[in-house]
C-alpha positions in Angstrom: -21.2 -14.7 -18.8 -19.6 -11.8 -17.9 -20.8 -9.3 -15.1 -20.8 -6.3 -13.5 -20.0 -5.8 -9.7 -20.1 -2.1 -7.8 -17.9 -1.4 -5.0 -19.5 -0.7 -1.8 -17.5 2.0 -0.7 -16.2 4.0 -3.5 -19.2 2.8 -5.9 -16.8 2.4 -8.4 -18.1 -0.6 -11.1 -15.8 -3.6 -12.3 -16.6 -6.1 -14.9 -15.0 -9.4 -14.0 -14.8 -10.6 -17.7 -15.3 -14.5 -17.7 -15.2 -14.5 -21.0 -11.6 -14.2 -21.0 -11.4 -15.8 -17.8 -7.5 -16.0 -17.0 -6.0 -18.1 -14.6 -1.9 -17.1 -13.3 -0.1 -18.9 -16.0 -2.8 -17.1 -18.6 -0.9 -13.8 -18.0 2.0 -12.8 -20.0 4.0 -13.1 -17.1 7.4 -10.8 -16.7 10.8 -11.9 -16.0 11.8 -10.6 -12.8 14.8 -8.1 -13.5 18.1 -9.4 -13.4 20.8 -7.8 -10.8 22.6 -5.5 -12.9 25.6 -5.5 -10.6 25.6 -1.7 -10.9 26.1 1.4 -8.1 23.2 1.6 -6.1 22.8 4.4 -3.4 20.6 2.4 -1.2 23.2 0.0 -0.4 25.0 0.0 2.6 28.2 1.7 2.7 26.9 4.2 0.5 24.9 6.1 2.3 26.8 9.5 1.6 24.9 9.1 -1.9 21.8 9.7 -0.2 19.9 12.7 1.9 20.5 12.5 5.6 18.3 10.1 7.0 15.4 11.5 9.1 14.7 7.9 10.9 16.6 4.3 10.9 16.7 1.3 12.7 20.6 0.7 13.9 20.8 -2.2 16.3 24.8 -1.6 17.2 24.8 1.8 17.9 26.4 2.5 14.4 26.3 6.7 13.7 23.6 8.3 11.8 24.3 8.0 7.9 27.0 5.7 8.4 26.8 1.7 7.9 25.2 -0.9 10.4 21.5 0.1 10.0 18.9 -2.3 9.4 16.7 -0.1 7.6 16.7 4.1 6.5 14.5 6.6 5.7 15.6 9.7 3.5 14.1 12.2 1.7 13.8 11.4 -1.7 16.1 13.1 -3.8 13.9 14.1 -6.3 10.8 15.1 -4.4 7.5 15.6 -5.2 7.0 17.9 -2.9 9.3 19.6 -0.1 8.6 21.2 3.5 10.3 24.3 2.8 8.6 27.5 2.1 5.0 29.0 2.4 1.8 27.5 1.4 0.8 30.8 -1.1 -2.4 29.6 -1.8 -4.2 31.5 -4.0 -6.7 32.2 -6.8 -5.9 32.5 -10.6 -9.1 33.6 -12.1 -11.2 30.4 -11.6 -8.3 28.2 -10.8 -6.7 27.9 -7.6 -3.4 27.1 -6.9 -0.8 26.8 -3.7 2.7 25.9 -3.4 4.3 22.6 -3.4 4.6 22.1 0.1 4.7 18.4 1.6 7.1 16.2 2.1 8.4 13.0 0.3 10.5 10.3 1.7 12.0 6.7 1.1 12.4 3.9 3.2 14.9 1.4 2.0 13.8 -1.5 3.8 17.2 -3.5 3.7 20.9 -2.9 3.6 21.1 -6.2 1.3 20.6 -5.2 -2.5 19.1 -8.7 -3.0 16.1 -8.7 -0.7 12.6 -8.1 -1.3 9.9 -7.2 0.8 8.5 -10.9 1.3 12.4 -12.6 1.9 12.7 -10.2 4.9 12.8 -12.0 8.6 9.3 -11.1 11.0 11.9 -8.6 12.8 12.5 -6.8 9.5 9.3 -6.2 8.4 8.0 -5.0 12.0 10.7 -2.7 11.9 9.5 -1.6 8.5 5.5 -1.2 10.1 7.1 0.9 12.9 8.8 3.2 10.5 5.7 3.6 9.0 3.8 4.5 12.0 6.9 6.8 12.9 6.9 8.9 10.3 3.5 9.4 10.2 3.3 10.2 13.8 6.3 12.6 13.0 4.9 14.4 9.8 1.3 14.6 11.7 3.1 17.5 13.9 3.4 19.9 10.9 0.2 21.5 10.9 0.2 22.3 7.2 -0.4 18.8 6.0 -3.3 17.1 5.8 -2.5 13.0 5.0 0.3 10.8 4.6 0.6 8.5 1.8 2.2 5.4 2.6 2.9 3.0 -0.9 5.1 0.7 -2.6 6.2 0.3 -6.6 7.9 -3.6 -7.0 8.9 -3.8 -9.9 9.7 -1.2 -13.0 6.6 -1.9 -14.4 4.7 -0.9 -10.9 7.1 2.5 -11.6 10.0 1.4 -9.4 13.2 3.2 -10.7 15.5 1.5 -8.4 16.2 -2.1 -8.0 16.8 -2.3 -4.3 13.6 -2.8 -2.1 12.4 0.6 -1.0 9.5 1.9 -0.4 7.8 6.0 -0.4 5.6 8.4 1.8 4.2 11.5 0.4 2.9 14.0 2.7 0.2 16.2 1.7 -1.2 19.9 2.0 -4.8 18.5 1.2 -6.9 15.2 1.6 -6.6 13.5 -1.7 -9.9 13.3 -4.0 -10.1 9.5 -4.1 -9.4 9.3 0.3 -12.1 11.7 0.5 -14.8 9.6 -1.8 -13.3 6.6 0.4 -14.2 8.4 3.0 -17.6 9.9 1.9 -18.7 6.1 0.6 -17.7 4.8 4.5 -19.9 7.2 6.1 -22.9 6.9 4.0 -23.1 3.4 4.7 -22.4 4.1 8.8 -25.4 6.8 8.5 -28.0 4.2 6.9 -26.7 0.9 9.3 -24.5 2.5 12.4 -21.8 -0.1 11.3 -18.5 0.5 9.5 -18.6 -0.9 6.3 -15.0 -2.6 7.0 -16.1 -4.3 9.5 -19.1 -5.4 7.9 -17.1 -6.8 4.6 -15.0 -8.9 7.2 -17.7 -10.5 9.0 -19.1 -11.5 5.8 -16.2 -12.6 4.5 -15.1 -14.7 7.3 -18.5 -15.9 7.3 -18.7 -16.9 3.5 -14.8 -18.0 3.6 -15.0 -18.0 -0.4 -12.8 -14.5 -1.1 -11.2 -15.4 2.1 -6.5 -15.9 1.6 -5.5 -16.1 5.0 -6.0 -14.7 8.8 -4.2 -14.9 12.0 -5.5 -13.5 15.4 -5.7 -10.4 14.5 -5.7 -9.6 10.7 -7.0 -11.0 7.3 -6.4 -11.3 3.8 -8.9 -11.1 1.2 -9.4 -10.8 -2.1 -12.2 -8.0 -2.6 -15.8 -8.3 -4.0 -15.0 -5.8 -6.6 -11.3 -5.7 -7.3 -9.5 -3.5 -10.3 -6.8 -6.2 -11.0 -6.2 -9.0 -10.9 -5.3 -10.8 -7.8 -5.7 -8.0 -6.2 -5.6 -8.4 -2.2 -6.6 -6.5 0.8 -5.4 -6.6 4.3 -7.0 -5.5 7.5 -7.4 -5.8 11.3 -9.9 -7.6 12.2 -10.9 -5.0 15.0 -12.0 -1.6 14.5 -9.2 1.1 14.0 -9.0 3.7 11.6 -5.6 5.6 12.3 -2.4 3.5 11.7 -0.7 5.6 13.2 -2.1 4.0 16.5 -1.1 1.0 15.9 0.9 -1.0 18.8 3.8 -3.0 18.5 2.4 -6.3 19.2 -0.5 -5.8 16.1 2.2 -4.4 13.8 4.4 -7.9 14.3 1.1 -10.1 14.1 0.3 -7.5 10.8 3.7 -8.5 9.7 3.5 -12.2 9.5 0.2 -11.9 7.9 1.8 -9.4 5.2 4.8 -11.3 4.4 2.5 -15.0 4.2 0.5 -12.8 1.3 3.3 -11.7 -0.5 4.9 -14.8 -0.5 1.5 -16.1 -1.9 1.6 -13.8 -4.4 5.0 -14.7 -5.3 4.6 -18.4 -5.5 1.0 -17.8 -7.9 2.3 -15.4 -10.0 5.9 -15.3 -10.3 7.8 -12.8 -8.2 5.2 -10.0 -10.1 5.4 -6.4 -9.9 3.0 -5.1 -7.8 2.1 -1.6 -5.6 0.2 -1.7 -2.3 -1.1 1.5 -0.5 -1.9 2.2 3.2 -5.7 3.7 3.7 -5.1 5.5 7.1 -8.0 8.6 8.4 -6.6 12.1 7.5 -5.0 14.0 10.4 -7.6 15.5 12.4 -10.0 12.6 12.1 -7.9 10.0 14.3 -11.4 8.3 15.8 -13.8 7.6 12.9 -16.4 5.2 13.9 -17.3 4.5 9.9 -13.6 4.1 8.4 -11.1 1.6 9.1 -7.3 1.2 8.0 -6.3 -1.4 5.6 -3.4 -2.3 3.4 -4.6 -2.8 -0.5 -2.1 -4.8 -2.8 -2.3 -4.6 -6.7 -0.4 -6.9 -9.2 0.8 -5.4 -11.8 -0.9 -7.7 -14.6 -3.1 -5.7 -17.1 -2.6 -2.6 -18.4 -5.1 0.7 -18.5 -5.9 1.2 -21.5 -8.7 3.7 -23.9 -12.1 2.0 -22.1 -10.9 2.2 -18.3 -9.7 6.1 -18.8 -12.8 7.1 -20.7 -15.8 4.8 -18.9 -14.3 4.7 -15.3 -14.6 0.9 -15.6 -12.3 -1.3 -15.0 -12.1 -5.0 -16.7 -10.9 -7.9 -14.5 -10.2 -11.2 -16.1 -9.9 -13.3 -12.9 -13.5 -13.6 -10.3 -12.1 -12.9 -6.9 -13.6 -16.2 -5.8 -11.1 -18.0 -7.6 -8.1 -15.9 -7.2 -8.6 -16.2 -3.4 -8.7 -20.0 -4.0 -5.5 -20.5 -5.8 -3.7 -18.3 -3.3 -5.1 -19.9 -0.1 -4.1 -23.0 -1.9 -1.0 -22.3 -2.1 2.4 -23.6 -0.8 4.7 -21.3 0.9 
């Protein structure tokens, strides 16, 4: 039978459908895209095709915006938002309305067209981590924004446009609706049980081990009680910490082998999937929230939204969490 299960944070409800219970080979799986041999601006040796990079990794002393970088960031060229100009906020009768000030920004994680996020070395991705922390350290300094979105689309059906591995930050004049409900659904549970609700879901977890992937010292993987998609997977320190932005070295390379271990999970159940993940990090100005806790959520891209999510707010899983978990600790990487 099928059933119902809330999340305890954003009291969102999912209905893990057993009924058309679906293992990985269940989905219509895609073909990965094929190389199309094309120009591509993030390769190196073109990076004249691109903005001027506001932060890279260049371990030969190589110039700015020439080749021998490791990994760039550049504003995007078709931004969703820029820095320039004032925020004109205003009223429009009973609307309100302000200027499209923010900032939005790629990182192309590898000069090597071929790559993906989970072929990269340890070193690599740490060096992708840092430039996360970076730029978010970096943007915090402009006191007109509010919160820096941190996510990744693999895959053209996760919304990548471009082949080689990138991924985006958008930085934002305003807290986003769905952060602050995160953030509102965090703190009512701290108010009732002094506890942050994070931490709580990993000592259950690691004391149940069933929705449990994979942990190291200081991180772990888990599949969540109430997840949206399938396979969907979550990954968090295992101590307290709600700003990434804080994050040291040492946790960022332990947070890398964790991260790359899942994906290449991931890639080994399901095929080499397109999938987005997004960093939940505290808003600037709330850097030491004892209810709220950073973590990275990865989704597979491997049901669609369709007329019942967008009109109940529901969301219909076909795979328990207990068993997605078990086939990807199971794996072999």
């Amino acid at each position: 039978m099928s059933e119902l299960r809330k999340d305890p944070i954003l009291e969102r409800w999912v209905i893990i459908s057993t009924e058309r219970q679906k293992r990985p080979q269940d989905f219509f799986l895609q073909e990965p895209p094929k190389n199309t041999g094309g120009f591509c601006p993030f390769c190196e040796g073109n990076e004249d095709k691109t903005p001027n990079e506001v932060y890279s990794v260049r371990r030969n002393g190589s110039a700015p915006d020439k080749p021998g970088w490791s990994l760039r960031t550049v504003p995007n060229r078709f931004p969703v938002l820029t820095v320039e100009g004032e925020m004109g906020r205003e009223g429009v009768g009973i609307f309100d309305r302000m200027n499209g000030i923010g900032a939005h920004e790629v990182i192309i994680e590898s000069p090597d067209h071929k790559d993906t996020l989970s072929s990269l070395s340890t070193s690599q991705f740490t060096d992708l981590l840092c430039a996360y922390r970076e730029r978010i350290a970096d943007l915090k300094r402009d006191s007109r924004l509010k919160y820096v979105l941190i996510f990744k689309n693999h895959g053209f059906a996760a919304g990548a446009s471009l082949e080689h591995s990138h991924s985006q930050l958008i930085a934002l004049p305003i807290i986003p609706k769905q952060v602050s409900e995160e953030l509102d659904g965090c703190k009512k549970h701290f108010e009732l049980k002094e506890r942050c609700i994070y931490c709580d879901i990993i000592r259950q977890e690691r004391d149940q081990k069933e929705r449990v992937v994979s942990e190291n010292d200081h991180f772990i993987a888990l599949a969540p009680f109430a997840p949206i998609s399938p396979f969907e997977t979550w990954i968090l320190p295992k101590a307290h910490h709600c700003s990434y932005e804080h994050a040291p070295d040492d946790l960022l390379e332990s947070l890398a082998r964790l991260f790359s271990d899942t994906l290449k999970r991931l890639d080994k159940v399901l095929g080499c999937q397109p999938y987005n993940f997004i960093l939940h990090s505290s808003p600037f100005g709330m850097e030491d929230l004892d209810h709220f806790h950073w973590h990275f959520e990865i989704m597979p891209k491997l049901t669609k939204t369709a007329g019942f999510e967008w009109g109940s707010g529901f969301y219909i899983n076909p795979t328990p969490p207990e068993e997605a978990a078990a086939i990807l600790r199971e794996a072999k990487i």
